[in-house]
PyMOL commands that place a pseudoatom at each C-alpha (Angstrom):
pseudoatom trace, name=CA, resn=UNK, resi=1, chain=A, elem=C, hetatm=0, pos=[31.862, -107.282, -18.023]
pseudoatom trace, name=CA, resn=UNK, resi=2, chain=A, elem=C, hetatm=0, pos=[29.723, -107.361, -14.622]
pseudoatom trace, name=CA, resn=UNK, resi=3, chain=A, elem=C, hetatm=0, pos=[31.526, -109.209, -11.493]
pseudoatom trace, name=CA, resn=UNK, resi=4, chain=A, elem=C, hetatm=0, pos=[28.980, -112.519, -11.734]
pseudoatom trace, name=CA, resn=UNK, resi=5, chain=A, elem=C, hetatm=0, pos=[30.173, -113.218, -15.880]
pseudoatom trace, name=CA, resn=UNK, resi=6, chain=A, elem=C, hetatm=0, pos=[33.446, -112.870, -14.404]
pseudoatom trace, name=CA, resn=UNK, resi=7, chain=A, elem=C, hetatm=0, pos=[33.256, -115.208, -11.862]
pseudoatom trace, name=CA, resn=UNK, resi=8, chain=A, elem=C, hetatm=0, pos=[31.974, -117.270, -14.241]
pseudoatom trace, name=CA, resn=UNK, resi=9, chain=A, elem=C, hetatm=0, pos=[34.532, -116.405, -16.976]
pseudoatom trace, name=CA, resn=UNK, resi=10, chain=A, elem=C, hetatm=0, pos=[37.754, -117.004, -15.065]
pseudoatom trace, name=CA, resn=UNK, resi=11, chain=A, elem=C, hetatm=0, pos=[37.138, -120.649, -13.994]
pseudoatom trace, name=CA, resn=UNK, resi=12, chain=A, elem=C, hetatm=0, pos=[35.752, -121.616, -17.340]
pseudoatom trace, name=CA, resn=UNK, resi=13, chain=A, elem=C, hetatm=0, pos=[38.904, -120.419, -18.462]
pseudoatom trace, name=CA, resn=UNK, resi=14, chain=A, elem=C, hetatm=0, pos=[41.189, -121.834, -16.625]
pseudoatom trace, name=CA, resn=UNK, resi=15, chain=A, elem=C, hetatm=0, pos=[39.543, -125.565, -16.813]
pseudoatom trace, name=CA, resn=UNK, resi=16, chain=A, elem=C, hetatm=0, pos=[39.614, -124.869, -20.745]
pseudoatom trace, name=CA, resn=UNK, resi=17, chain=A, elem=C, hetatm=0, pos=[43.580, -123.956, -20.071]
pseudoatom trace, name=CA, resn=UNK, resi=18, chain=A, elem=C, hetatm=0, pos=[44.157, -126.904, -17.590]
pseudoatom trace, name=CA, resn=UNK, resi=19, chain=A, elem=C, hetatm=0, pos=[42.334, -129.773, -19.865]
pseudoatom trace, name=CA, resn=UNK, resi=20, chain=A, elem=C, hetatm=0, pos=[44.646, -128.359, -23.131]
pseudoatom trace, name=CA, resn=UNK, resi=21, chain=A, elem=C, hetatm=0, pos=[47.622, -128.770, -20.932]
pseudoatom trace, name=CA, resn=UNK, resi=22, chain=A, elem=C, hetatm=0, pos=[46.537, -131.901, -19.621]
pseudoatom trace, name=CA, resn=UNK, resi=23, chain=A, elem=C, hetatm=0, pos=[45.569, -133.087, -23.447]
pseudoatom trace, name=CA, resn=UNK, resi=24, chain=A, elem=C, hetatm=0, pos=[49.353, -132.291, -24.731]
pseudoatom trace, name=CA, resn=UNK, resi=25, chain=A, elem=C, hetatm=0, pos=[51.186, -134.076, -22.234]
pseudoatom trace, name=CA, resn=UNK, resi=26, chain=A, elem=C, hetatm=0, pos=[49.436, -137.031, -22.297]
pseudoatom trace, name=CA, resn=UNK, resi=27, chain=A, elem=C, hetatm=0, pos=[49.932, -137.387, -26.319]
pseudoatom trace, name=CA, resn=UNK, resi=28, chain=A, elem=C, hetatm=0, pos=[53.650, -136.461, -25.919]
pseudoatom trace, name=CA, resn=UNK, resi=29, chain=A, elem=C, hetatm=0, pos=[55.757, -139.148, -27.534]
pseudoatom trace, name=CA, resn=UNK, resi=30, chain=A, elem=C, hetatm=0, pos=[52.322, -141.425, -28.361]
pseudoatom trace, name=CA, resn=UNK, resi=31, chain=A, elem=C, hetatm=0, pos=[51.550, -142.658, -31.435]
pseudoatom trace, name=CA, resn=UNK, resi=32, chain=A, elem=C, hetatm=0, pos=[48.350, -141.060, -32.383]
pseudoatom trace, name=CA, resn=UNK, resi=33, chain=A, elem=C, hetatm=0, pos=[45.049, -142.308, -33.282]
pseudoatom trace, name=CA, resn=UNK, resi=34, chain=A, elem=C, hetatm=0, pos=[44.054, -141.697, -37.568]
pseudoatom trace, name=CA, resn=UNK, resi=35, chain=A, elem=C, hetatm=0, pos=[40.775, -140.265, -38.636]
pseudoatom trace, name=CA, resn=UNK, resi=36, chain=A, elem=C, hetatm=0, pos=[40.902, -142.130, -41.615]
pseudoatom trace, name=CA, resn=UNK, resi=37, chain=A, elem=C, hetatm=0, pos=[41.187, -145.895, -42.290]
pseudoatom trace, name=CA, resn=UNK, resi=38, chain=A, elem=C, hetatm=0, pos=[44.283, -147.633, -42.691]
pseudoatom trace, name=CA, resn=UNK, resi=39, chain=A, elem=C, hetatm=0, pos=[43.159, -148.582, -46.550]
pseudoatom trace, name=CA, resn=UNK, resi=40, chain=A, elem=C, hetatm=0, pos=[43.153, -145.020, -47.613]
pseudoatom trace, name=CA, resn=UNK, resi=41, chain=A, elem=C, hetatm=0, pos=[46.611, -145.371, -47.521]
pseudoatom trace, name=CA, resn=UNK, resi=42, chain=A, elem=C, hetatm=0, pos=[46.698, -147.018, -50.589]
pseudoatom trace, name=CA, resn=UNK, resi=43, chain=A, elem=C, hetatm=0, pos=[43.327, -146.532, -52.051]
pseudoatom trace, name=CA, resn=UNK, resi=44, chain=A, elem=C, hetatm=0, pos=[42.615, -143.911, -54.645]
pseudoatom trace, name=CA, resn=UNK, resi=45, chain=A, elem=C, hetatm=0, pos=[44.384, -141.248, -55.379]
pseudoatom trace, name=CA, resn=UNK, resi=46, chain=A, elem=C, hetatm=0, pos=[41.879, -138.413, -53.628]
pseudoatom trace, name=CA, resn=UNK, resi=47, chain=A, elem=C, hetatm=0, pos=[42.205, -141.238, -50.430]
pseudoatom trace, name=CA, resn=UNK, resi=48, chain=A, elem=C, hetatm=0, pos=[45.722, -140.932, -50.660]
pseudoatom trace, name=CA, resn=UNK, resi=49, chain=A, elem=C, hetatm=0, pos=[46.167, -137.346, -50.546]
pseudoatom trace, name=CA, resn=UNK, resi=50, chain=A, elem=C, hetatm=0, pos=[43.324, -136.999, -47.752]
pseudoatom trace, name=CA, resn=UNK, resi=51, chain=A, elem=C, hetatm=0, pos=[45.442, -139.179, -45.644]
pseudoatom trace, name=CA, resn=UNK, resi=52, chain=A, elem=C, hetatm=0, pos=[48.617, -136.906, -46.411]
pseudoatom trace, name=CA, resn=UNK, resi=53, chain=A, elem=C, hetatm=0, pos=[46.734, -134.033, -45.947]
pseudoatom trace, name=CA, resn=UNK, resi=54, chain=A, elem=C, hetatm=0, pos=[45.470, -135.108, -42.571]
pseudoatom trace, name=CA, resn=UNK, resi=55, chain=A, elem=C, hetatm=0, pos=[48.736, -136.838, -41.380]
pseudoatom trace, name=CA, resn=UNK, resi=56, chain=A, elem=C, hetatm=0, pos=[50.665, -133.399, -42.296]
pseudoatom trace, name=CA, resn=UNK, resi=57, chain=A, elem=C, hetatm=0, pos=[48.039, -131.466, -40.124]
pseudoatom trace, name=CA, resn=UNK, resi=58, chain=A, elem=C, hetatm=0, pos=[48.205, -133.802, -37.609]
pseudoatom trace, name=CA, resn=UNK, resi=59, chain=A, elem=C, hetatm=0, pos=[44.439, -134.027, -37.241]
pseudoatom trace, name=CA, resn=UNK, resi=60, chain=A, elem=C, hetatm=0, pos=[43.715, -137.136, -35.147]
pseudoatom trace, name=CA, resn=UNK, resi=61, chain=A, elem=C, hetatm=0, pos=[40.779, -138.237, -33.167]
pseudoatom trace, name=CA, resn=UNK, resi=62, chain=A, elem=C, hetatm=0, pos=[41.969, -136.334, -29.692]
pseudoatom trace, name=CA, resn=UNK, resi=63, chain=A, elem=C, hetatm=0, pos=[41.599, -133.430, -32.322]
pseudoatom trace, name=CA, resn=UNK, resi=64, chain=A, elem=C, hetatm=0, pos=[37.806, -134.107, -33.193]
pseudoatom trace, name=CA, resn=UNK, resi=65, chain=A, elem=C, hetatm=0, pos=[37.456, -134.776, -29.790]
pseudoatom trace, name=CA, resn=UNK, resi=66, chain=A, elem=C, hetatm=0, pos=[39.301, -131.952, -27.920]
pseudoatom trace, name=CA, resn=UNK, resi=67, chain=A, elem=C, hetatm=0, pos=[36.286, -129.370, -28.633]
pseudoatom trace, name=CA, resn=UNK, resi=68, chain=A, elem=C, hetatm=0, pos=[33.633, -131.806, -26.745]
pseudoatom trace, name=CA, resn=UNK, resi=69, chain=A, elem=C, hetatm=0, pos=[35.392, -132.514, -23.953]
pseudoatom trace, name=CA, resn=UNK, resi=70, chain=A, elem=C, hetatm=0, pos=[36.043, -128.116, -23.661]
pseudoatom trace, name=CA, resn=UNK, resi=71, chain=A, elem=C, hetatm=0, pos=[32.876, -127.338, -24.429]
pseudoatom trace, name=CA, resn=UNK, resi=72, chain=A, elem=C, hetatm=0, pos=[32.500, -129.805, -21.197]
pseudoatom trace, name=CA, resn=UNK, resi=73, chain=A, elem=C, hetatm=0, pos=[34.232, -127.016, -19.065]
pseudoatom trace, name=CA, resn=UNK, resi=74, chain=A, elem=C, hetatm=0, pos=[32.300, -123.789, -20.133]
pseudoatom trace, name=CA, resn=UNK, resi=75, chain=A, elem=C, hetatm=0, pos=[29.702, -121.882, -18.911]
for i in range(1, 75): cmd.bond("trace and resi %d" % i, "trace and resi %d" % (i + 1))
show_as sticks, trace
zoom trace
């Protein structure tokens, strides 16, 4: 790697670091924001398991998000 990609590199990398950091403490003890609609919870049965699925994962909308507001950061 040549010295001007690494000047580059590092602070992309550390504002990618900072913003993740940042990101987890604000959704510490927060009730977080579904993907999905509230119906799904009792819709069909492939709703119902989608909403398990995703609950389990804990995929929420700061996880769509979280990639867009990096990408934000890089180089």
């Amino acid at each position: 790697m040549n010295p001007a990609a690494f000047l580059l590199f590092i602070p992309a990398l550390i504002g990618r670091l900072a913003t993740g950091v940042l990101t987890q403490q604000q959704k510490v003890g927060v009730e977080s924001d579904s993907v999905y609609p509230e119906e799904w919870k009792t819709g069909p049965t492939w709703q119902q398991h989608t909403a398990m699925t995703l609950d389990r994962l804990h995929i929420d909308k700061d996880f769509v998000s979280a990639p867009r507001r990096l990408s934000l950061l890089s180089p």
